[in-house]
C-alpha positions in Angstrom: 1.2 -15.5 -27.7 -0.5 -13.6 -24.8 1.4 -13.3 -21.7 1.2 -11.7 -18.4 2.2 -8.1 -18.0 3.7 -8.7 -14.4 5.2 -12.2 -14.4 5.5 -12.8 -18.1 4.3 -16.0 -18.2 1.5 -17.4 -20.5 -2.1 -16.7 -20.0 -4.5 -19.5 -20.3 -8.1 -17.7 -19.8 -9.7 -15.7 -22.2 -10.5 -13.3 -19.1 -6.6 -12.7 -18.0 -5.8 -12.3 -21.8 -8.5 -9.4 -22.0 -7.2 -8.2 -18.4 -3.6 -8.8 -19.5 -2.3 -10.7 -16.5 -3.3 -13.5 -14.5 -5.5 -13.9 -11.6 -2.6 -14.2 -9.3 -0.6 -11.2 -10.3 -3.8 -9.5 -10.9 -4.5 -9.8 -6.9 -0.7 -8.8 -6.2 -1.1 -5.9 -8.2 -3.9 -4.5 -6.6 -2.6 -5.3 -3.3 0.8 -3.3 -4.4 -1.1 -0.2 -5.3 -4.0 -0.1 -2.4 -0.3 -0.8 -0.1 1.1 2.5 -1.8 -2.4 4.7 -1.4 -2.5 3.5 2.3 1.1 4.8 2.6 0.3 8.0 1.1 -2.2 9.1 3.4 0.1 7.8 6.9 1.5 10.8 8.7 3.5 10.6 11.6 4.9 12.8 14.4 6.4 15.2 12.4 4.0 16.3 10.0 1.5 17.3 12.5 2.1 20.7 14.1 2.7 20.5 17.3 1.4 22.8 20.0 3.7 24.5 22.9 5.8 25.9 20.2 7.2 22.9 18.8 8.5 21.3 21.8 6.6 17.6 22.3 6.1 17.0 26.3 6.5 13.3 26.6 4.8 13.4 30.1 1.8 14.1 28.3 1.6 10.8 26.0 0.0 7.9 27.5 1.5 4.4 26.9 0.0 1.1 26.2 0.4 -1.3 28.9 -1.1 -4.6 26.7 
């Protein structure tokens, strides 16, 4: 019996059974890894060099009045 490699659950298609899981969890899937390569390139605050030495001035940084 052919079942899905995420949920476990039985696969009615000929095409999930050649992709090994279902539509669903197929979508899910791909979603978890393009989540995980987005998050992988994200850098924040402190992995940019700063300039001044280090020292961030806050005076500087504009803010976002909406």
């Amino acid at each position: 019996m052919d079942v899905c490699a995420r949920c476990n659950r039985k696969l009615r298609s000929q095409k999930s059974i050649g992709e090994g899981m279902g539509p669903v969890c197929k979508r899910k899937a791909k979603k978890e890894a393009d989540d995980e390569e987005f998050r992988k390139i994200q850098i924040t605050i402190f992995d940019v060099e700063l300039t001044d030495g280090g020292v961030l001035d806050a005076g500087s940084m504009r803010t976002c009045t909406g």
